[in-house]
C-alpha positions in Angstrom: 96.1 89.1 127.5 92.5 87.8 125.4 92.6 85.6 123.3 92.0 88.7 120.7 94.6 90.5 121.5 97.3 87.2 121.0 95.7 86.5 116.9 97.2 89.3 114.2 94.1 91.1 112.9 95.1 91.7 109.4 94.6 94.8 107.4 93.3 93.1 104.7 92.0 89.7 104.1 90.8 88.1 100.4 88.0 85.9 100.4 88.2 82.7 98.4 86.3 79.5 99.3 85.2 75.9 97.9 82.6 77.8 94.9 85.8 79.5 93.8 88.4 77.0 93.7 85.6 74.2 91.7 84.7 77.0 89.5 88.9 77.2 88.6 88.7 73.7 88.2 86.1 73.3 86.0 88.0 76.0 83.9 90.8 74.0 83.9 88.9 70.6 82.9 87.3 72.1 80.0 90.4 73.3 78.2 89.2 76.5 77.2 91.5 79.4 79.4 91.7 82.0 78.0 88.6 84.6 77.4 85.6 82.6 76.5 82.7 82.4 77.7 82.7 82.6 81.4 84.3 86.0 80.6 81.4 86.9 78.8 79.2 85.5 81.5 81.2 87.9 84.1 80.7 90.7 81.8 77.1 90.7 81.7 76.8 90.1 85.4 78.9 92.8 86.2 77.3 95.1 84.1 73.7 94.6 85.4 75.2 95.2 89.0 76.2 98.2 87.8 73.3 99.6 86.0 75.1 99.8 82.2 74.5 98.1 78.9 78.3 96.9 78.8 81.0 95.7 80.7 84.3 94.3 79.0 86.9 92.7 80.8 90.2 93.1 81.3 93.4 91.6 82.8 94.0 94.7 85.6 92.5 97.9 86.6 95.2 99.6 85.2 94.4 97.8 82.1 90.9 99.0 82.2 92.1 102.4 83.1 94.6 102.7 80.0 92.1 100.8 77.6 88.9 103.0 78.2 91.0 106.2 78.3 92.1 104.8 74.4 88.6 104.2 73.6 87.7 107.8 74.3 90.3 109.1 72.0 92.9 110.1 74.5 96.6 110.6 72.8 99.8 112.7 72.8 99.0 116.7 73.2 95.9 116.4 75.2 95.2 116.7 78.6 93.5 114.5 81.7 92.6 116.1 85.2 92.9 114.1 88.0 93.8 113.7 91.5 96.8 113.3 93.5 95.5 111.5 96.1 95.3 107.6 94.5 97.5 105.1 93.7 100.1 105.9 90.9 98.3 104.0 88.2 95.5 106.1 87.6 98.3 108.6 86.5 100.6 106.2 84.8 97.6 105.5 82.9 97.2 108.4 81.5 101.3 108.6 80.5 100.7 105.3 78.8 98.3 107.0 76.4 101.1 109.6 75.8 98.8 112.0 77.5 99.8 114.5 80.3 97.9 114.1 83.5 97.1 117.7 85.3 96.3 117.4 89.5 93.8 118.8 91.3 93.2 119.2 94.6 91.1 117.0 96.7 87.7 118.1 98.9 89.0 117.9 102.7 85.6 115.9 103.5 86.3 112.6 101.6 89.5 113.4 99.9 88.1 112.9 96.4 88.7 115.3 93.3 86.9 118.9 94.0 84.7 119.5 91.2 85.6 123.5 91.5 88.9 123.0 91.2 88.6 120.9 87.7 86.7 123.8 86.6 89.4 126.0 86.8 91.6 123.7 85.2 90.3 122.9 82.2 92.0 124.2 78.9 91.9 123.8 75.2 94.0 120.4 76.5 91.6 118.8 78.4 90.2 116.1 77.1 88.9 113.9 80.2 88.2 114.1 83.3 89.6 110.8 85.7 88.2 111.1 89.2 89.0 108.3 91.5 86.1 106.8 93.9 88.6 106.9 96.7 88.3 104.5 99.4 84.9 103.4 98.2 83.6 106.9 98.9 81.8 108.5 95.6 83.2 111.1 94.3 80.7 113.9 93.6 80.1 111.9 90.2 77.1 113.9 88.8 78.8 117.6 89.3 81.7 116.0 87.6 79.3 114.7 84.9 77.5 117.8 84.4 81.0 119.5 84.1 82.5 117.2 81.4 78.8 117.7 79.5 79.5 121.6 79.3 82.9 121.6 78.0 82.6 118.2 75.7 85.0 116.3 78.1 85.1 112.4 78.5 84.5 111.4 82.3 86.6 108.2 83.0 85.6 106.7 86.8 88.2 105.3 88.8 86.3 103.1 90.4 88.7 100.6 91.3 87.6 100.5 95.3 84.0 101.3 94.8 82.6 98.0 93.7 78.5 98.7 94.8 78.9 102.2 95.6 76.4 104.8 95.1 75.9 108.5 94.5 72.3 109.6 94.6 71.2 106.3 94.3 72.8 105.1 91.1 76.4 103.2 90.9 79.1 104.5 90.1 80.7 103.4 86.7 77.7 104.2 85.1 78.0 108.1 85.1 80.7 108.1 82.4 83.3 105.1 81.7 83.8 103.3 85.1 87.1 101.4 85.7 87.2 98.4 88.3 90.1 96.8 89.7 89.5 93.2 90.9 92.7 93.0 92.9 92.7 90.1 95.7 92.3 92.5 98.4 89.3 94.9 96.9 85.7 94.4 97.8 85.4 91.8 95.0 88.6 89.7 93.4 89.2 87.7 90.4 92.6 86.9 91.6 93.8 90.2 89.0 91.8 91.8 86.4 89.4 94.7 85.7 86.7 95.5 84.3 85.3 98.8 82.2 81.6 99.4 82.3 79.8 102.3 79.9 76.2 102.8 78.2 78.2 103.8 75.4 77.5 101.5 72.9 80.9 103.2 70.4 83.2 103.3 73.7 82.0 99.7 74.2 83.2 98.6 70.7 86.5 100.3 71.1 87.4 99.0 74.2 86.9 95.2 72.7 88.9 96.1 69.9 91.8 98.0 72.1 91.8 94.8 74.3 92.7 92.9 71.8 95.7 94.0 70.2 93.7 97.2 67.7 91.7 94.0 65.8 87.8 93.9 65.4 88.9 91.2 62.4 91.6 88.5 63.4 94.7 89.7 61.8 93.4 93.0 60.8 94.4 95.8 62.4 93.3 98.8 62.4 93.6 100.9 65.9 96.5 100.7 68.1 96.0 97.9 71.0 97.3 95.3 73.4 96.7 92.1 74.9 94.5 93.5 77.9 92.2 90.5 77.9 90.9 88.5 80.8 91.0 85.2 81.0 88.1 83.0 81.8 90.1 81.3 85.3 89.8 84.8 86.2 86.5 85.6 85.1 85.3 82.4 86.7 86.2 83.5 90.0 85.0 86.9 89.7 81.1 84.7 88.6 81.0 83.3 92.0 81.9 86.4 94.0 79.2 88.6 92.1 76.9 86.0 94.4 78.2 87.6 97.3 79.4 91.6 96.8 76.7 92.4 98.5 77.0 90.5 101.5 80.1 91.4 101.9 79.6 95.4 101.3 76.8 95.0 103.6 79.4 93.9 106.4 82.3 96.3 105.8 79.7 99.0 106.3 78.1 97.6 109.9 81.7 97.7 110.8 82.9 100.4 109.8 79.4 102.3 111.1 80.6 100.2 114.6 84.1 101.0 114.2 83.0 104.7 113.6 80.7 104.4 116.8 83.2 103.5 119.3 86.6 105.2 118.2 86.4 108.6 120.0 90.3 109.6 119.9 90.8 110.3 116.3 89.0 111.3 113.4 86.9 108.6 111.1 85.5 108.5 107.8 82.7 110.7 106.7 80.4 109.9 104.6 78.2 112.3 103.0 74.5 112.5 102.7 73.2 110.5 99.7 76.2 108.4 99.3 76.9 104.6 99.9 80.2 104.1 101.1 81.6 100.5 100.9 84.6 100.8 102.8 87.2 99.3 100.7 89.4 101.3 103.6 88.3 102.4 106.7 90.4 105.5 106.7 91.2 107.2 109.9 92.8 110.8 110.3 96.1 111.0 113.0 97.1 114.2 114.3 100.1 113.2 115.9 103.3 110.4 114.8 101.5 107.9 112.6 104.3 106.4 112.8 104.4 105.5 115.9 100.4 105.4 116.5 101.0 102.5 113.6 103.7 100.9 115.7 101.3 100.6 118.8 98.6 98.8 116.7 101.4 96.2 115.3 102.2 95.7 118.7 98.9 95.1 120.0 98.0 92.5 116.8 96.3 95.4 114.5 97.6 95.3 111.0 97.1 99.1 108.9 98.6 100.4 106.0 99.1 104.6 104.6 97.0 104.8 101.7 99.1 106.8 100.4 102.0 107.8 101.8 103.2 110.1 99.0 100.9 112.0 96.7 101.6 110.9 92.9 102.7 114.7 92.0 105.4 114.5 94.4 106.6 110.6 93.3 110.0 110.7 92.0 109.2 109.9 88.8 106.6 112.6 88.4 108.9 114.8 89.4 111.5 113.6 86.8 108.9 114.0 84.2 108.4 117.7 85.6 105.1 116.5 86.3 105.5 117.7 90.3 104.4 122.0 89.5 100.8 121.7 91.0 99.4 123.0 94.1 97.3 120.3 96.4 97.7 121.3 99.8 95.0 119.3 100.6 96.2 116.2 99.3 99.9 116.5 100.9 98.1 117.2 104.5 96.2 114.1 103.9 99.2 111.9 102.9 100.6 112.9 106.2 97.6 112.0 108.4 95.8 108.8 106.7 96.0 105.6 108.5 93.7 102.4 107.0 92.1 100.2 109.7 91.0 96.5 109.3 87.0 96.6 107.8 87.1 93.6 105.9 83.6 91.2 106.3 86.3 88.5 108.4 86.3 90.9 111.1 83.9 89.0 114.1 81.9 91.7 116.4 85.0 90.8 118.9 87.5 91.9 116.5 85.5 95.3 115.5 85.0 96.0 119.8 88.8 95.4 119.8 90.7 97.6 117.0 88.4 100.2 118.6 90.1 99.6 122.0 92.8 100.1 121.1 92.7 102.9 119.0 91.2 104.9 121.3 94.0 103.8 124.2 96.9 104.4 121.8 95.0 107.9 120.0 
């Protein structure tokens, strides 16, 4: 047995060196820990990476998710169309606002929200449209855009794994009101906290004042509102990894392109033309027992997780809301089949050469 094959490769890895942890302490020194300025710092560096004239920060994704879905007027009686396929807080959000969420089906080729199927959903309800950026594959963004332009809809991005992506050339969050998760294990981390990102310059203001608990005045109140912010230990992280988000999106693509190049037993990601995937997962498709195909990679020191293993119509507690009536074949086959693989930037050329082994012994 290699030396390879004795180390655990894990499925996901968060990236936090020296830059990070003096940038925490020199939070900590100057006594100011909540949001400040570093935050504000962040915000402006995030929003030039994106290509918008604002970004605000929050405390999670779901956070920005709930707070930019406020800021676009979203309440009790109307309705958001989403998909089934993501994890359970880009619905949740949408309960949070009293709202009702409506699934749609996902496209087969990258699993993200098929822009036919929102058009035949859309009623005298709708009032936004939340696709989800799944995996760090675009959505198809601008037929989504053009959609919510002809019927007056807001277009919320879930972009919480699609830090750098691009459709067409531009990033997404800045074709309606992206929301970024900066969980420890997404492309980028601030140890937790979001981020929402919008040329808007009304949706901007809104989101500030939702943030903080409804108040554009201190002590006066006037819109309904939280404590969403982020705090600047946070926000000081996030500074130094904007330095390298690149870098690091660079490398989850060379391996997944390798990955992709050598696994000839099972299905890999597609990526289509005119897209930048950045690989938040590398998402494989098994035909047989995931189960036990996932066993065989524990065995052999491969870690990999089922993003997701229930679609959120069929969660129990959708279906307790009777939120569970909607027809995604699509989605369900996928939940079925999906298996993440390590792509991280830790991975060594070894490490890619090995997973690939391996899958293709065990496929």
């Amino acid at each position: 047995m290699t030396t390879i094959e004795r180390q655990h490769i894990p499925v996901a890895k968060p990236l936090i060196g020296g830059a990070e942890k003096r940038a925490v302490m020199e939070v900590l020194d100057s006594g100011h820990l909540a949001q400040g300025p570093r935050t504000e710092a962040f915000e402006q560096s995030f929003a030039a990476y994106i290509g918008t004239k604002h970004a605000i920060g929050v405390n999670s994704g779901t956070a920005a998710l709930i707070v930019a879905l406020q800021a676009h007027g979203v309440g009790p009686g109307d309705e958001v169309i989403t998909t089934p396929f993501s994890f359970i807080a880009t619905a949740t959000s949408i309960l949070a606002c009293g709202a009702t969420p409506v699934f749609v089906d996902v496209d087969p080729f990258d699993f993200n929200l098929d822009p036919g199927k929102v058009e035949e959903a859309i009623t005298e309800n709708t009032k936004a449209v939340m696709p989800v950026h799944i995996f760090g594959h675009p959505a198809r963004i601008l037929e989504l855009q053009q959609l919510c332009d002809e019927n007056g809809l807001a277009l919320v991005e879930d972009a919480a794994q699609a830090h750098g992506a691009e459709h067409l050339g531009r990033r997404v969050g800045s074709y309606g009101t992206g929301c970024f998760s900066f969980y420890p294990t997404k492309n980028m981390t601030t140890g937790e906290g979001g981020i929402i990102t919008t040329n808007d310059d009304e949706v901007a203001r809104m989101c500030r004042i939702i943030r903080s608990h409804g108040q554009e005045q201190r002590y006066k109140h006037d819109y309904f509102g939280l404590n969403w912010r982020m705090q600047d230990l946070n926000a000081a992280i996030g500074l130094v990894q904007m330095d390298y988000i690149e870098d690091w999106n660079v490398a989850r693509i060379a391996n997944a392109e390798k990955l992709s190049s050598l696994i000839r037993s099972v299905e890999t990601p597609r990526v289509r033309e005119g897209d930048r995937h950045v690989f938040h997962q590398f998402t494989i498709r098994v035909p047989g027992d995931r189960d036990a195909f996932q066993a065989k990679l524990q065995e052999a020191g491969i870690g990999s997780a089922v993003h997701y293993p229930i679609p959120i119509h069929r969660q129990p507690i959708m279906e307790k809301m009777g939120l569970s009536d909607f027809d995604c074949p699509v989605a369900e086959a996928a939940s079925e089949r999906v298996l993440s693989l390590p792509v991280h930037p830790s991975l060594g050329p070894e490490d890619v050469e090995y997973i690939a082994s391996v899958v293709n012994r065990i496929g």
